[in-house]
Backbone as CSV, one residue per row, in Angstrom:
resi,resn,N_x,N_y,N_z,CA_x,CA_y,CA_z,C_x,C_y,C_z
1,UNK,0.843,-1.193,0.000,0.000,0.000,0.000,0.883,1.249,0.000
2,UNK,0.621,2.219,-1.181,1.283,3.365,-1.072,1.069,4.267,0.467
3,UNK,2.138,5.506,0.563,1.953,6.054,1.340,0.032,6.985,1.190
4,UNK,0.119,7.493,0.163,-0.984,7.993,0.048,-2.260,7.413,0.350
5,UNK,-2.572,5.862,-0.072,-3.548,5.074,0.375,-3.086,4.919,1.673
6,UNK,-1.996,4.934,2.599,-2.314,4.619,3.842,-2.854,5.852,4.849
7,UNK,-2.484,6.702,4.149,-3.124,8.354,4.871,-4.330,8.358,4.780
8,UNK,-5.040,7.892,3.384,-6.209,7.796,3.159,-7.177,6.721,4.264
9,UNK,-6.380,5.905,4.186,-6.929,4.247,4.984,-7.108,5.397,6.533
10,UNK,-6.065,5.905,6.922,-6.454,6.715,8.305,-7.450,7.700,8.505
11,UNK,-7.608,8.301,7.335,-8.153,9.282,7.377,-9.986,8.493,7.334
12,UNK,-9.664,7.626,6.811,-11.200,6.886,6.518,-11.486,5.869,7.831
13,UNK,-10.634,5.828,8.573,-10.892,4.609,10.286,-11.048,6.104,11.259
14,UNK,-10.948,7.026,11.391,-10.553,8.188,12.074,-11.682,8.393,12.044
15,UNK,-12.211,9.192,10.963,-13.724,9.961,10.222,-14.932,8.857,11.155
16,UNK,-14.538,7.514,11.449,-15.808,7.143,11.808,-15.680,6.691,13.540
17,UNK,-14.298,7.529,14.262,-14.440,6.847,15.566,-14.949,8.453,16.266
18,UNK,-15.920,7.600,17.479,-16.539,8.861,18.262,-15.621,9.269,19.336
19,UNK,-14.799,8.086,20.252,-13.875,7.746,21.410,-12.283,7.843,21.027
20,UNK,-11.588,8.393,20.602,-10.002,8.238,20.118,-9.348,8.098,21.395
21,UNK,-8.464,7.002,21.563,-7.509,7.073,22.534,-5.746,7.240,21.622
22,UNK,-5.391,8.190,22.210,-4.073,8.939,21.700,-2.971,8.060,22.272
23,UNK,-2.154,7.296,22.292,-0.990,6.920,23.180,0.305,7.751,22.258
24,UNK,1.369,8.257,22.760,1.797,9.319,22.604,3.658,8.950,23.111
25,UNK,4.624,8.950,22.318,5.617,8.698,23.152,6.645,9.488,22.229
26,UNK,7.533,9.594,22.369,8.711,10.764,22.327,8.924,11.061,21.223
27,UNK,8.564,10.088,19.888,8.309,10.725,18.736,7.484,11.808,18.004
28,UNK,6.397,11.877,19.212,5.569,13.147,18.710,6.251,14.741,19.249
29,UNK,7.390,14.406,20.081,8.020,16.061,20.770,9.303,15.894,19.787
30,UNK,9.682,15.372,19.170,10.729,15.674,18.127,10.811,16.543,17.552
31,UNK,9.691,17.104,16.877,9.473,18.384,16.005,9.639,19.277,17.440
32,UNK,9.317,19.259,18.437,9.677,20.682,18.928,11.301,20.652,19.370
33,UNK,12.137,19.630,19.070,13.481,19.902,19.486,14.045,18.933,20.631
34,UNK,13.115,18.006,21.097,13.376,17.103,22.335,13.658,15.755,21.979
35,UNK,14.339,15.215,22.430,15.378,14.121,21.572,14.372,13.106,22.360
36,UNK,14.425,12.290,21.387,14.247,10.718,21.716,14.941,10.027,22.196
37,UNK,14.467,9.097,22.769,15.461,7.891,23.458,16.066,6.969,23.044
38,UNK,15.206,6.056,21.717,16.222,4.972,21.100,15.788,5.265,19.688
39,UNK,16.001,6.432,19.464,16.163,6.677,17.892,17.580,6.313,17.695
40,UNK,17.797,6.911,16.153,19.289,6.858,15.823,20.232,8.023,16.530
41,UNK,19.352,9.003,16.915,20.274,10.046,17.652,19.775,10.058,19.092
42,UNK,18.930,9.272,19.448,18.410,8.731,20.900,19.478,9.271,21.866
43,UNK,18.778,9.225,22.905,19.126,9.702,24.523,20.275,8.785,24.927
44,UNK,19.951,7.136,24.814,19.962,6.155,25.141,21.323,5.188,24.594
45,UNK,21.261,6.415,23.394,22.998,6.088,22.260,24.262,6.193,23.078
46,UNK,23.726,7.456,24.177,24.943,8.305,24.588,25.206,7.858,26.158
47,UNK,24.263,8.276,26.957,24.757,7.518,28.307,23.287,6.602,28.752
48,UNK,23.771,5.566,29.540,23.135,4.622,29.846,21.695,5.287,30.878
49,UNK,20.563,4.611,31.185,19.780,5.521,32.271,19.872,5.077,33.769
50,UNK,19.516,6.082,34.811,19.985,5.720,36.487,18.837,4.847,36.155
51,UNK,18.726,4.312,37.180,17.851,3.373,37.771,17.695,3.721,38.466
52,UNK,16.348,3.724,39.626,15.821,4.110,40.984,16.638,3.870,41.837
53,UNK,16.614,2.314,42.661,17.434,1.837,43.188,19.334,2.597,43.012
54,UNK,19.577,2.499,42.144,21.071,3.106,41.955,21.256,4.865,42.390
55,UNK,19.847,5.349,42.173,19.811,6.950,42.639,19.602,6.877,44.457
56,UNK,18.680,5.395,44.562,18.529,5.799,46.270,19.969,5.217,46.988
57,UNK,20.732,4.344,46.069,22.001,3.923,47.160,23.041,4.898,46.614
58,UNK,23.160,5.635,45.749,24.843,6.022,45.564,24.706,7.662,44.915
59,UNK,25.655,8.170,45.643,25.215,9.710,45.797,25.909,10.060,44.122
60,UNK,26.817,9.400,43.908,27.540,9.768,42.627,26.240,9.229,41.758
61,UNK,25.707,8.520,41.577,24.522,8.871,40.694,23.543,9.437,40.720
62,UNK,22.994,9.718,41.872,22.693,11.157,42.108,22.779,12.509,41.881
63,UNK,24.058,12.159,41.719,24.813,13.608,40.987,25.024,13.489,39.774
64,UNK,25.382,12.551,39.317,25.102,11.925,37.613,23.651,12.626,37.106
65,UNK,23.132,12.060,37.760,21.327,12.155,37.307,20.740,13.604,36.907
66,UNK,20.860,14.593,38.221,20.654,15.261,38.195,21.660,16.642,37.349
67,UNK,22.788,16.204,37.000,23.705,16.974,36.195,22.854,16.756,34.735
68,UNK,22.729,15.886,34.500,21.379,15.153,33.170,20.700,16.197,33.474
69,UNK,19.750,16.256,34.499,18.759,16.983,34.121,18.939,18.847,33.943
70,UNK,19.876,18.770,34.897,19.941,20.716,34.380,20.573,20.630,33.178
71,UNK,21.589,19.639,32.476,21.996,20.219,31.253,20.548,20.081,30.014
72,UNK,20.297,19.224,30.493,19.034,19.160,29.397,17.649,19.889,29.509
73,UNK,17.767,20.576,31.240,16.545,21.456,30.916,16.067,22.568,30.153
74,UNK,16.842,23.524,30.027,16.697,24.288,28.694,16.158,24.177,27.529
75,UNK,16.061,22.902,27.042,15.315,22.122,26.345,14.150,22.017,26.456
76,UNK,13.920,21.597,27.457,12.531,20.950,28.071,11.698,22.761,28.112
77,UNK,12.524,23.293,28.737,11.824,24.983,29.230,11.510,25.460,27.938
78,UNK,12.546,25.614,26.770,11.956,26.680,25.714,11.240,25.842,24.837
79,UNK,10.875,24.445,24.641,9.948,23.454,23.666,9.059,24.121,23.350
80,UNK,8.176,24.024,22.380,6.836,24.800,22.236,6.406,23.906,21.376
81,UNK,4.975,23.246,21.492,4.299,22.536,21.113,4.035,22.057,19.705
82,UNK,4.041,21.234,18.907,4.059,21.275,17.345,3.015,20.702,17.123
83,UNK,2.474,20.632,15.323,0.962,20.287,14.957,0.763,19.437,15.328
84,UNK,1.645,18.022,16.196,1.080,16.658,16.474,0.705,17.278,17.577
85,UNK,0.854,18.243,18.400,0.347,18.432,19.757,-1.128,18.793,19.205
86,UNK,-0.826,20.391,18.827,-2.443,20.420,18.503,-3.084,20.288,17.527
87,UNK,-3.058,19.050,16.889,-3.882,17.986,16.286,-5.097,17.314,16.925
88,UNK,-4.418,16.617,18.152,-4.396,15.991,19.466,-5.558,16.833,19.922
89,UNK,-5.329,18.235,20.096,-5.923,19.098,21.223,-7.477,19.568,20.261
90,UNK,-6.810,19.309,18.432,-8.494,20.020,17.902,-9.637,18.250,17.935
91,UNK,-8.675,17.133,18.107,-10.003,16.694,18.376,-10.809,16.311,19.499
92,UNK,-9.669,16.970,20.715,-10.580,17.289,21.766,-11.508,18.103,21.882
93,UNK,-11.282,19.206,20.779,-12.519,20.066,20.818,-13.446,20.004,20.089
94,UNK,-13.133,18.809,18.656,-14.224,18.353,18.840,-15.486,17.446,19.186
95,UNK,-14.423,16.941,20.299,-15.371,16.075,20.823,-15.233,14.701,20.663
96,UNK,-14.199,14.326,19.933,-13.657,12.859,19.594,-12.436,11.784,20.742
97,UNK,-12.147,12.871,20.858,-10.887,12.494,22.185,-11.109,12.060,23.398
98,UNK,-10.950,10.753,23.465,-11.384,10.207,24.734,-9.584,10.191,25.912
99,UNK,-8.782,10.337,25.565,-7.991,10.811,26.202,-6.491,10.033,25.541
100,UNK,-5.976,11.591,26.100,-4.243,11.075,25.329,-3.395,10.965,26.579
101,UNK,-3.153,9.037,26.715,-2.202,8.892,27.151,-1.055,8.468,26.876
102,UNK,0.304,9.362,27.581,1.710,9.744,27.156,2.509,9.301,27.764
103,UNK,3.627,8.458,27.214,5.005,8.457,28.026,5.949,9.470,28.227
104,UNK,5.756,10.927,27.404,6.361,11.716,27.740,6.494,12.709,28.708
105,UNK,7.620,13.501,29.306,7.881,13.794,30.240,7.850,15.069,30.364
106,UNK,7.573,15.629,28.980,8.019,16.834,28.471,6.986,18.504,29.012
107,UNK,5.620,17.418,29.284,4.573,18.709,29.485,4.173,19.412,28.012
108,UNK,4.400,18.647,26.839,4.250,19.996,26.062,2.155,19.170,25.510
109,UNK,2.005,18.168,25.625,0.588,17.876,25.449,-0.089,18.911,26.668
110,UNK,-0.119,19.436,27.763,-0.502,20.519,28.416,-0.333,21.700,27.763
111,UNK,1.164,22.097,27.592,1.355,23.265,27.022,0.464,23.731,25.664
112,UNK,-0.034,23.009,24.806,-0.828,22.910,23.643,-1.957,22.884,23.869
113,UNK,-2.427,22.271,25.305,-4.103,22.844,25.754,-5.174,21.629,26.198
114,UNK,-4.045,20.618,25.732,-5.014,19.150,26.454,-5.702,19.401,27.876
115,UNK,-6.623,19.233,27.715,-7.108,19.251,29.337,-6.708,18.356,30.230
116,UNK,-6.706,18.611,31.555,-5.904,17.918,32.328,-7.171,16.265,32.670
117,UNK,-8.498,16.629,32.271,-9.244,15.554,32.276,-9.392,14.490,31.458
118,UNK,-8.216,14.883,30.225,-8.147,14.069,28.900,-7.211,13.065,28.804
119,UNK,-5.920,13.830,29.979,-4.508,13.644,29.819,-4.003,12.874,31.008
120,UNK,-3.533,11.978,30.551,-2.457,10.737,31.485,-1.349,11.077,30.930
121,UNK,-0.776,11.239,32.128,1.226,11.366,31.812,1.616,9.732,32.880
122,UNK,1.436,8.966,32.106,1.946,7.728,33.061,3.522,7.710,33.372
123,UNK,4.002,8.413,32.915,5.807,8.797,33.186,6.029,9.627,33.810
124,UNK,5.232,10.374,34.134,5.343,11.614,34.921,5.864,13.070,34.684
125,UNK,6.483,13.745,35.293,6.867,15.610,34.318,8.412,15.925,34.753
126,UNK,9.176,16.506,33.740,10.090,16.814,34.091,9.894,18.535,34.943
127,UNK,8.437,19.178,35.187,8.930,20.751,35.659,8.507,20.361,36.602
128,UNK,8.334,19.038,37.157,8.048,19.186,39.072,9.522,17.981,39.719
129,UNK,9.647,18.394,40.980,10.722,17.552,41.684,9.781,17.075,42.860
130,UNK,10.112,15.684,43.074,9.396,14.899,44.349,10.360,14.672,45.467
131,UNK,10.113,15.164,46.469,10.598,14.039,47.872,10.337,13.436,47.952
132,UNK,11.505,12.522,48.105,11.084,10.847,48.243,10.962,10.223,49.856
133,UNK,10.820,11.154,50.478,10.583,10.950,52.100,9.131,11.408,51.963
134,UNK,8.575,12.476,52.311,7.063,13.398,52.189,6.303,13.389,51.517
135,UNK,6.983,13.121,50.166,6.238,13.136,48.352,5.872,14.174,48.192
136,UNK,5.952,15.920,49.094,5.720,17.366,48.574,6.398,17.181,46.933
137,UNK,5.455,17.692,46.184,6.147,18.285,44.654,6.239,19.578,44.627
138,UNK,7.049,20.113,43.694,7.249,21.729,43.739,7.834,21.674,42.669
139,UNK,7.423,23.266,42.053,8.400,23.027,40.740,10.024,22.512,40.590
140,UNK,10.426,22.583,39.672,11.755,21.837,39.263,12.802,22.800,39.718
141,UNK,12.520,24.163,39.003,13.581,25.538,39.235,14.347,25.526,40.858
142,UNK,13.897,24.987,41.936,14.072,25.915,42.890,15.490,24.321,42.846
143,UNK,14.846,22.952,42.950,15.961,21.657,43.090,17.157,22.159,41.926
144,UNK,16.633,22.709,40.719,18.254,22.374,39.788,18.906,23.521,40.106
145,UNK,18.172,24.857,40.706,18.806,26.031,40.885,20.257,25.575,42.069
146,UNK,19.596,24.757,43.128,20.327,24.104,43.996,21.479,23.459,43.795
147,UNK,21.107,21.970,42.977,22.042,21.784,41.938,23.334,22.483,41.576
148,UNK,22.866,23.453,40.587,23.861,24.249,39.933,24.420,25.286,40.992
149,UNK,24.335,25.017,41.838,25.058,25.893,43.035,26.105,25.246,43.652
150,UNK,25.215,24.052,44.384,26.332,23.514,45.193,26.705,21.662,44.750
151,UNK,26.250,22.125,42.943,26.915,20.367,42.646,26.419,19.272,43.567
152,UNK,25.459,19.343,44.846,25.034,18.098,45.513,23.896,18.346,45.105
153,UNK,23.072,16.828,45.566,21.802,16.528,45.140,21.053,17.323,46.057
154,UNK,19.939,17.824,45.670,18.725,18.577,46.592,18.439,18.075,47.146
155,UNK,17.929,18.689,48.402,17.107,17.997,49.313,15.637,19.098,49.433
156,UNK,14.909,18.304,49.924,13.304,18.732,50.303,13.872,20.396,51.006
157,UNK,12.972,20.753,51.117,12.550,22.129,52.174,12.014,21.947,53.283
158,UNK,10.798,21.012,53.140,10.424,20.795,54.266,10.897,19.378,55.367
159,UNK,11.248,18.850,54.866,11.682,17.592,55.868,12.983,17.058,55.635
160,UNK,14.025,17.337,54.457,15.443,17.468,54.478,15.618,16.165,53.777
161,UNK,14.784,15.541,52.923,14.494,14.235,52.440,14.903,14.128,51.074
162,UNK,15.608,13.713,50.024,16.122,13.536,49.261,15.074,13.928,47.704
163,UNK,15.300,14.804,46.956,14.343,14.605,46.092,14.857,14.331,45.026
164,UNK,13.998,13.979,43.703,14.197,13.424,42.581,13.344,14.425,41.697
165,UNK,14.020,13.760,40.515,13.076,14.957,39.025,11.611,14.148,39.355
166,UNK,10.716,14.452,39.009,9.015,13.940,38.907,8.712,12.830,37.681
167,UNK,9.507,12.292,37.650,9.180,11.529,36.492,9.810,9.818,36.966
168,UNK,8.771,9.096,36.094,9.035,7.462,36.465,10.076,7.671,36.257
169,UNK,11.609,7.257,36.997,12.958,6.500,36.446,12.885,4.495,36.490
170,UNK,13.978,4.293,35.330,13.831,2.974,35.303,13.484,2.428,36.953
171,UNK,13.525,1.415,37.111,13.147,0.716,38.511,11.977,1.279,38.932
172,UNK,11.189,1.749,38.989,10.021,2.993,39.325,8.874,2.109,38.606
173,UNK,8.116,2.105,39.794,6.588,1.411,39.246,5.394,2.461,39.100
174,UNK,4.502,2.198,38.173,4.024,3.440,37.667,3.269,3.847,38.554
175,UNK,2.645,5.087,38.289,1.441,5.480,39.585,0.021,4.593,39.487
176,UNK,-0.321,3.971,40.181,-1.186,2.861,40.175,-2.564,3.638,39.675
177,UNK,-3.167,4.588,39.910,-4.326,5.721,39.868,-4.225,6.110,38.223
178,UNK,-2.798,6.152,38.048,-2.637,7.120,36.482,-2.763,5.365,35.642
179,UNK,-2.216,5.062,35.944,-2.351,3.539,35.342,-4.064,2.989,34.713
180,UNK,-4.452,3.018,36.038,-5.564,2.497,36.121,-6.644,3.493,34.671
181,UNK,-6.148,5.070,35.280,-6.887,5.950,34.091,-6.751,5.981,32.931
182,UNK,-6.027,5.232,32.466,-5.078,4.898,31.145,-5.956,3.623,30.421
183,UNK,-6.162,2.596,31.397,-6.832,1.239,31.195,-8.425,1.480,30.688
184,UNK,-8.885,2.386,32.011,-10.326,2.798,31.737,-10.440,3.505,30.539
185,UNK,-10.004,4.123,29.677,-10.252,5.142,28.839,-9.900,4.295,27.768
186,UNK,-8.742,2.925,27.361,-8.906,2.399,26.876,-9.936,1.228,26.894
187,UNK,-10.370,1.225,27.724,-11.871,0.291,27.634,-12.965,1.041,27.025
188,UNK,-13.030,2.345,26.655,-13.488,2.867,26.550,-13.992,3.335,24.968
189,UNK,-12.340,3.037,24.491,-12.199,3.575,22.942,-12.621,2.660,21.862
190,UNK,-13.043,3.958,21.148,-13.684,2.784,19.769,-12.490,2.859,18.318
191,UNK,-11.106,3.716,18.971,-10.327,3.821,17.985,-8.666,4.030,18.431
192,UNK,-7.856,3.276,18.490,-6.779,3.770,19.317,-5.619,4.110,17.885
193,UNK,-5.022,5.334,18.602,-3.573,5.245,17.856,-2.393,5.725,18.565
194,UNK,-1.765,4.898,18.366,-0.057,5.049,18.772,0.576,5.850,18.146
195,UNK,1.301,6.600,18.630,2.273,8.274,18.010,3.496,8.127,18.629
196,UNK,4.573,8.268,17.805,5.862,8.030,17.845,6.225,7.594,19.227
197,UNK,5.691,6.236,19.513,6.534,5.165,20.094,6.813,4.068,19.721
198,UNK,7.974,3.785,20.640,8.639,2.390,20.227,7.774,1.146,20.560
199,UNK,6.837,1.580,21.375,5.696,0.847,22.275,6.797,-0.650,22.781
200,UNK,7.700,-0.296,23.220,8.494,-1.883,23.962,8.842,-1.296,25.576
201,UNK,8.268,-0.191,25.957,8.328,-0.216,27.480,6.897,-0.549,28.106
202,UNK,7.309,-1.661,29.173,5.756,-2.079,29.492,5.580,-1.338,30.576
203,UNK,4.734,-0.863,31.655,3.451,-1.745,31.000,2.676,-0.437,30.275
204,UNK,3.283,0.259,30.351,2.938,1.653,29.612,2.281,1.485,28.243
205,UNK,3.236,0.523,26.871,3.035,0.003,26.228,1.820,-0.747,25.943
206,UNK,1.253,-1.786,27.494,0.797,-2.550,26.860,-1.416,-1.903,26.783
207,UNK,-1.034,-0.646,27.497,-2.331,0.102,27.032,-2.878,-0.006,25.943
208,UNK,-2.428,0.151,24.845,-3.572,0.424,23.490,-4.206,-1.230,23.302
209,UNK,-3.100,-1.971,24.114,-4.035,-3.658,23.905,-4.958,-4.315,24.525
210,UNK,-5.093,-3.203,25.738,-6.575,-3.432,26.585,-7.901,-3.232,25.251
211,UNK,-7.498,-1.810,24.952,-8.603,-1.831,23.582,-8.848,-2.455,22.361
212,UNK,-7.417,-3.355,22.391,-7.320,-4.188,21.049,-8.140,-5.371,21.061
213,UNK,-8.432,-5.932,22.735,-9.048,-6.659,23.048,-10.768,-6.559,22.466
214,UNK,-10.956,-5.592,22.195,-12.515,-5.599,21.716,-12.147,-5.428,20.274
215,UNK,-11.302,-5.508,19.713,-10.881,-5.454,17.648,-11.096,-4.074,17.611
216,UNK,-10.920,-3.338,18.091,-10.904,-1.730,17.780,-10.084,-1.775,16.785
217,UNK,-10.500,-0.723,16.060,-8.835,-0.231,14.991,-8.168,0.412,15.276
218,UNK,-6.453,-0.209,15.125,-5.445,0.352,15.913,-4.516,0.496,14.725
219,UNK,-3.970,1.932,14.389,-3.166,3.048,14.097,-1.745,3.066,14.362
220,UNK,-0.732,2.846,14.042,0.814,3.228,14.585,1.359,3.861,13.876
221,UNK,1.614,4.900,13.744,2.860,5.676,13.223,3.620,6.209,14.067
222,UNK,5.046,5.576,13.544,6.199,5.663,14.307,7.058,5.537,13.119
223,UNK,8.276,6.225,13.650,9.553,6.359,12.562,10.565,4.710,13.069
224,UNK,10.355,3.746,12.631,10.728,2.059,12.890,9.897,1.577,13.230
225,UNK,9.577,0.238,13.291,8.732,-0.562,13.682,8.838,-0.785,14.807
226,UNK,7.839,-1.711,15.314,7.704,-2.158,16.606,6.930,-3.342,16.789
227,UNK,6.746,-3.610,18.486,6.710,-5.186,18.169,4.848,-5.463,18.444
228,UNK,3.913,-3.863,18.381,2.690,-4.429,18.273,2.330,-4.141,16.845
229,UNK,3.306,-3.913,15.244,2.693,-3.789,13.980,1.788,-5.138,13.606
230,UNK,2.561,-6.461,14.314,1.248,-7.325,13.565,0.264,-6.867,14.002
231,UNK,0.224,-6.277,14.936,-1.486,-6.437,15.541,-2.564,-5.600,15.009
232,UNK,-1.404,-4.245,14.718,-2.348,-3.127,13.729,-3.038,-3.506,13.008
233,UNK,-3.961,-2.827,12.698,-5.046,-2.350,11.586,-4.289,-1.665,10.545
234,UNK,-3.567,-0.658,10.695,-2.534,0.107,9.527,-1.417,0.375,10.236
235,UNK,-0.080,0.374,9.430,0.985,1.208,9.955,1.858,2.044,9.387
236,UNK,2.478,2.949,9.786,3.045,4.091,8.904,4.077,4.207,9.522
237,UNK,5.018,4.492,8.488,6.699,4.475,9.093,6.949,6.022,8.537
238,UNK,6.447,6.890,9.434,6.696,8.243,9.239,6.406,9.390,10.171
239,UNK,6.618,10.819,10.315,7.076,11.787,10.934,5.574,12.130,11.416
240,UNK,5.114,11.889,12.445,3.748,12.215,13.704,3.371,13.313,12.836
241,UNK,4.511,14.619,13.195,4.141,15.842,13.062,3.453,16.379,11.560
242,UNK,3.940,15.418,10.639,3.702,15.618,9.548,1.842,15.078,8.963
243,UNK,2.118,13.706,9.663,0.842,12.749,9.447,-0.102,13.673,9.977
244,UNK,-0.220,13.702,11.623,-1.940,13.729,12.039,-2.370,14.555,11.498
245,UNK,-1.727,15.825,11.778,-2.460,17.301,11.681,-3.497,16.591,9.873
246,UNK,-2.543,16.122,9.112,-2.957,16.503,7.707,-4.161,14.839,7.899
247,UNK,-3.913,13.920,8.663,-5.116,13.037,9.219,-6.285,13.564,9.594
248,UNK,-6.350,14.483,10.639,-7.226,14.562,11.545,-7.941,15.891,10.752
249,UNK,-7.600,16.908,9.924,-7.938,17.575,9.168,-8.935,17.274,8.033
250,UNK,-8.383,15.836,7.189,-9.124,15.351,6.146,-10.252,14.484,6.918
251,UNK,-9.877,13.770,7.842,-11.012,13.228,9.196,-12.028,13.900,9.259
252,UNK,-12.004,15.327,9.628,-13.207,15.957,10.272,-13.378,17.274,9.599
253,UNK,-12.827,17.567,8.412,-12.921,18.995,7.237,-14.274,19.578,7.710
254,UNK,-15.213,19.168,7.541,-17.386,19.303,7.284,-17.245,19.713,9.330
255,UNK,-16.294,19.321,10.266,-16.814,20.149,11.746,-15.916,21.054,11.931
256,UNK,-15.033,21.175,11.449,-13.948,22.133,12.008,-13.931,23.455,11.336
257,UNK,-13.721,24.430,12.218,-14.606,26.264,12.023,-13.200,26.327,11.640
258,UNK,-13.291,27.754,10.752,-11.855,28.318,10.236,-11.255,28.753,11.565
259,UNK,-11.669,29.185,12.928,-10.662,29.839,13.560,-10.837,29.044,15.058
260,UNK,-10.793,27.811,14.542,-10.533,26.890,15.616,-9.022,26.727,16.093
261,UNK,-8.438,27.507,15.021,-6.666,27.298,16.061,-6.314,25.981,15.652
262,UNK,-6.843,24.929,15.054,-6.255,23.751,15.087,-5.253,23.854,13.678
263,UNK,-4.886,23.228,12.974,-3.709,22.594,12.107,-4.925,22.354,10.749
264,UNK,-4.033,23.340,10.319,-4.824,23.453,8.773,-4.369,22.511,7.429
């Protein structure tokens, strides 16, 4: 199947779902400048990732970790949202979006306008820091400002307890609540699609197959394959940012007002 018939094939499974569940992973923040993890220029090429366990016993990875994160926040701070974001966000408005859940860390599906009732971040955010004694969150600025001062790892404010960036690290079991909201919404959907992930981290991953379980039609575009394409309905080996907007556009042309802000 040409590329063109497979845009078409989407554009024609899309047009008839009322429920869309979005799953969303680091290929859709590429276009704004935020690197992926096991692409060819992946995160994952260059240094290996902490592990939980290895951040709660050894202060040098601790300091590893968090040197990661201030050099790479700048990144994360000036990102600004691209058409796969609000693609995403025009068919929440109109009414098709049963919720986009994300492995990314990035915040920029907020920044673009997802509602926070739509949106599962099962990985959690890089602009908040947790104590891992109290669990107070607070933004990120005040821990890396720390950081970049005195080169040791932050500690809490209020109880002197060790904190971490806000986001699942390997060893880290997901939030059982965000999990669960992820499952329900895929029980829910009458159409799922996967957006630039590798879909091989579980159990994050194995979401869009709660809904596969009822034969929904399931969607992947991702730049490489992965290991749920048999299962698809269609798959596309190409750039998020490029696909939806011009998907979700030919999808729903006859509801969408000229000054809906969405991706023309």
């Amino acid at each position: 199947m040409f590329v063109t018939e497979r845009l078409a094939r989407f554009v024609e499974l899309l047009a008839k779902a009322e429920r869309v569940l979005a799953f969303t992973g680091a290929g859709v923040s590429t276009g704004s400048n935020i690197p992926d993890f096991r692409g060819p220029n992946g995160v994952w090429r260059t240094r290996a990732p902490v592990e939980l366990p290895e951040f709660v016993r050894s202060e040098e990875a601790r300091v590893d970790y968090w040197r990661y994160k201030l050099e790479g926040y700048p990144a994360f701070r000036d990102a600004k949202p691209n058409p796969a974001h609000l693609a995403l966000v025009e068919l929440e408005r109109l009414g098709k979006l049963e919720a986009v859940v994300t492995q990314n860390i990035d915040g920029l599906h907020r920044a673009a306008g997802t509602s926070q009732e739509r949106l599962v971040e099962l990985h959690g955010t890089n602009a908040e820091a947790e104590c891992m004694a109290c669990r107070v969150r607070e933004p990120i600025e005040r821990a890396l400002d720390d950081f970049a001062k005195t080169e040791r790892p932050p500690r809490c404010t209020r109880c002197d307890g060790l904190m971490k960036p806000g986001v699942i690290m390997f060893g880290q079991m997901l939030v059982d609540a965000d999990l669960e909201r992820a499952r329900k919404a895929a029980t829910r959907a009458d159409f799922v699609m996967a957006l630039g992930s590798s879909l091989v981290v579980t159990p994050a991953a194995d979401v869009p197959l709660v809904a596969l379980r009822r034969r929904v039609p399931y969607v992947i575009v991702n730049r490489g394959a992965t290991p749920h394409d048999v299962l698809a309905t269609l798959t596309l080996d190409d750039d998020v940012g490029r696909v939806l907007p011009l998907v979700v556009a030919g999808a729903f042309a006859e509801q969408r007002s000229p000054s809906s802000g969405g991706p023309a």
